[in-house]
C-alpha positions, 0 to 999 in steps of 0.5 A, a space after each residue: 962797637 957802635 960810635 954813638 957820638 952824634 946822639 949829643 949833637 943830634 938831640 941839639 939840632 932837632 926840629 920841633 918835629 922830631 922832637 915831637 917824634 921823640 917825645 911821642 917815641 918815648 910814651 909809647 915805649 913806656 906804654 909798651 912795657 907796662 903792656 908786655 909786663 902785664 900781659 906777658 909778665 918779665 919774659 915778654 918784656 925782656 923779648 921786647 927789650 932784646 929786638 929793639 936792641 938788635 933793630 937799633 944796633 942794626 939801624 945804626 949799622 945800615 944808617 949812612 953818616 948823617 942819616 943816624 939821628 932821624 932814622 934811629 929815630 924813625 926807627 924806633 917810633 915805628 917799632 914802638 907803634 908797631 908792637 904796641 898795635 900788635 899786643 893791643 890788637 890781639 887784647 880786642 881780639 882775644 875779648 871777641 873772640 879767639 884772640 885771632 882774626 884770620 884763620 892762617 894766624 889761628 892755624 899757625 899758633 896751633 900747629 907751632 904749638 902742638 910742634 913744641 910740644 911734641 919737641 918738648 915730649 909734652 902731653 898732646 891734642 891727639 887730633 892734632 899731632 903728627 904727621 898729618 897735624 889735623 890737616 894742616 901739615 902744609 904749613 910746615 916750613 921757615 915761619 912754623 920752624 922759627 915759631 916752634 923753636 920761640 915757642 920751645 923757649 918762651 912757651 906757646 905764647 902768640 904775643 912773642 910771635 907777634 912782637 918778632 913780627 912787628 920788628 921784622 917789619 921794621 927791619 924791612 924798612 931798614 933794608 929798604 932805606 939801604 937799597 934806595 940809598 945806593 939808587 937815589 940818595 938819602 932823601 929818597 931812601 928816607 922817604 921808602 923807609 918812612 912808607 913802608 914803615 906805615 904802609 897800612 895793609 904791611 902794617 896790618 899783617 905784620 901784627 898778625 901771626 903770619 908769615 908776611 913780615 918775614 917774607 918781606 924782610 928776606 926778600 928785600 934783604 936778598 935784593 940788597 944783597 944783589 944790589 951790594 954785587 955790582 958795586 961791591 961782590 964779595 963771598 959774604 954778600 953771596 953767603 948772605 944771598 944764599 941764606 935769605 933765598 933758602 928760608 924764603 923756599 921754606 916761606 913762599 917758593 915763589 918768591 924764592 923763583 923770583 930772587 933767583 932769576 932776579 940774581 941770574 940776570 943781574 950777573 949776567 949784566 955786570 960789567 968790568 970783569 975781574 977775577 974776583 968778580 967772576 969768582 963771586 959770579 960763578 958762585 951767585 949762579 950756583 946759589 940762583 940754580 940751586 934756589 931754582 931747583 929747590 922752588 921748581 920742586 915745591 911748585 912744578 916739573 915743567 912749565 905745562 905743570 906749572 901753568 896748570 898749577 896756576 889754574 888750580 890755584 886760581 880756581 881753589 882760591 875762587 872756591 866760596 869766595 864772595 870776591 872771585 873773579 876767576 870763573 870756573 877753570 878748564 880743566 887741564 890734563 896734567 897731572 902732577 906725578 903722571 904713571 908711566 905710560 905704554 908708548 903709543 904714535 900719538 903721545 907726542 901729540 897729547 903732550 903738544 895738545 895739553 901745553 898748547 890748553 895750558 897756554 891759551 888758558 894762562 894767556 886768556 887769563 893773564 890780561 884779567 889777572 894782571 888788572 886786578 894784580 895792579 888795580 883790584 880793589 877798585 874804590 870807585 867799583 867797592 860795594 862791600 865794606 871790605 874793600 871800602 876800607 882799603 880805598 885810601 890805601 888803593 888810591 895811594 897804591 896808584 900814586 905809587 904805581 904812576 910814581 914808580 913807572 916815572 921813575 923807570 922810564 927817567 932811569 932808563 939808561 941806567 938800567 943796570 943799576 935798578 934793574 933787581 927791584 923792578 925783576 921784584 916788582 915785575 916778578 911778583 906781580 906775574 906771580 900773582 895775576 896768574 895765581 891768585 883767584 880772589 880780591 882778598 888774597 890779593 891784596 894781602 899777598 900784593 904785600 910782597 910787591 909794595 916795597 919795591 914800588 915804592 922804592 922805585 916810587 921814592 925819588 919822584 915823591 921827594 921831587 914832588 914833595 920839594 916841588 910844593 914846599 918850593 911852590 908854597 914859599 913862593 907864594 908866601 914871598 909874594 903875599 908877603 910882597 904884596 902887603 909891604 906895597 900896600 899903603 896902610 891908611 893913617 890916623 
């Protein structure tokens, strides 16, 4: 049960902000149901009504005392806004078009589709339907399973997708909030749960049929969970762990990597040892290794492979993209299942030969990779309208990144404790500037790494943020000074 007794007081003591929060909270949920009944008919509006009960019951959960109100409250705006964006973004699409607006989101609903279908014993396109699936058999994994399955109970509506999504997005806030709280406090975990709530890009593809909300969700509900082992190591914090990395293997094999190694060297950080620490230790490493080996698999055998699977997927990405900046690639002789070979002298030597190309090419690569990973789109550099769009946002991002990077340095005797979003952070971000091949995949994918920086963000921005409302009442007090010296003439 949920003690729900702070909602009385809570309502009491508002501010006419939150108030205005509240008000604008409840229009919106209102709108949303007459949306999801029009639309979707009972069936969405129940699916609707179902996850803002669980966010809400989750949030109240997670909230720390004091905290429940405001970010209940936060909460439930942003799921409102979220949903409502979402349903009435595929409305527009739908009247210009097919009712998507990347052809990811389109080739998902078709393959989750066609799969429930199939489940069902249901007639089916027969240009699209096992095992090749029309081409797009690659994107089975975690998010086409989950989309199967909603479409196997509410039929192949996108809408009940879309609003999944928009609350995964919250729920990721939520878990921020819990991980800047253990570092920094309310103030700042408010504040993180606030910018990713809104940050517009997450905003952007978290309305859309694709698997980016639920990547983010489960990657900051891993790091939660490794920030939870070095206070608290329990089975059920490793259990939790476990979880989030194998969905994340069938999401973004990567990402999973990353956690892993993320969770390897955080147990090999801790401190006061005890039997139960070791104990949750020993069964932490198991998980990273086991999500290692299952992520090597899906990516590559060796590290030469691998590096030449960065190049690959670089040059594929640059292929007909307007925003490239990868030229065309060296080719690497290394292939993925290489046929075994008579032994001859030099085969060492053509091995040494291939990873030594593999290497200078990544490390020719990876100054320019890393730029643009940090800085691409460059709004004082855009031409195209595109990446005009995003300027705000870019110029915010590098607020984020300035703010971030103080915080690391002031933390820096403290390093065990921040030490797994900044592995995130960093992680991801090598990920990418070796891996991606144009602008417009960046930025997107560069969604995975935002809500870490601005976790690492969020203690400078609320020292800022103090510092000007502290400045402004200061100057207040001397205006105010001021006119009561002055001697006013009298009549």
């Amino acid at each position: 049960m949920i003690d729900m007794a702070f909602v009385p007081d809570a309502i009491r003591t508002m501010r006419p902000l939150e108030r205005a929060t509240l008000i604008a909270s409840a229009i919106l949920f209102g709108i949303l149901a007459g949306v999801a009944l029009g639309t979707g008919g009972w069936y969405l509006l129940l699916w609707v009504t179902a996850l803002s009960g669980l966010l809400a019951f989750t949030t109240i959960r997670l909230a720390k005392p004091g905290d429940q109100a405001r970010l209940l409250l936060l909460a439930g705006f942003a799921l409102a806004t979220h949903m409502l964006g979402a349903l009435v973004l595929h409305a527009i699409a739908g009247n210009v078009g097919s009712g998507f607006i990347t052809g990811d989101d389109a080739a998902y609903f078709r393959v989750s589709s066609e799969a429930a279908r199939y489940v069902l014993g249901a007639p089916m396109n027969p240009d699209y339907s096992p095992p090749l699936w029309g081409g797009d058999a690659y994107l089975f994994g975690t998010y086409v399973f989950l989309e199967t399955a909603l479409f196997v109970v509410f039929g192949p509506d996108v809408r009940i997708a879309l609003v999944l999504n928009a609350s995964l997005a919250v729920l990721g806030a939520i878990f921020a909030y819990s991980i800047a709280t253990s570092l920094f406090g309310r103030g700042a975990a408010f504040a993180t749960a606030t910018i990713i709530a809104f940050y517009p890009s997450l905003f952007l593809w978290s309305s859309l049929n694709l698997k980016d909300a639920l990547t983010n969700a489960l990657a900051i509900l891993a790091i939660w969970q490794l920030m939870r082992l070095s206070v608290t190591p329990r089975i059920s914090t490793v259990l939790i762990l476990f979880v989030a990395a194998e969905l994340l293997v069938g999401l973004r094999a990567y990402v999973a990597a990353v956690v892993a190694i993320a969770a390897l060297i955080t147990v090999a950080t801790l401190t006061a040892w005890t039997r139960r620490r070791v104990a949750v230790a020993t069964l932490t490493v198991l998980v990273a290794l086991t999500t290692l080996a299952q992520s090597s698999n899906r990516l590559a055998v060796d590290v030469t492979q691998l590096l030449a699977t960065f190049e690959r997927t670089r040059s594929a990405m640059a292929v007909g993209a307007r925003t490239a900046f990868v030229p065309t690639a060296t080719p690497i002789a290394v292939p993925f299942s290489p046929a075994p070979a008579e032994p001859t002298s030099n085969v060492g030597t053509s091995g040494r030969e291939d990873s030594s190309l593999a290497v200078r090419s990544t490390l020719s690569h990876l100054p320019l990779g890393l730029a643009y990973a940090l800085f691409a789109p460059v709004p004082f550099l855009s031409l195209r309208a595109q990446e005009l769009v995003t300027a705000p946002e870019m110029l915010f991002w590098y607020v984020l990144l300035t703010a971030a990077l103080l915080t690391i340095w002031q933390q820096r005797r403290k390093w065990r404790t921040v030490a797994p979003p900044i592995l995130m952070a960093g992680g991801l971000t090598l990920v990418l500037a070796l891996a991606e091949g144009n602008t417009g995949t960046l930025f997107r994918h560069r969604g995975m790494v935002v809500p870490f920086v601005v976790i690492l963000a969020s203690p400078v921005l609320v020292k800022l943020f103090d510092g000007l409302g502290t400045f402004r009442a200061a100057q207040s007090a001397r205006v105010s000074t001021r006119l009561s010296r002055q001697r006013w003439p009298t009549t």
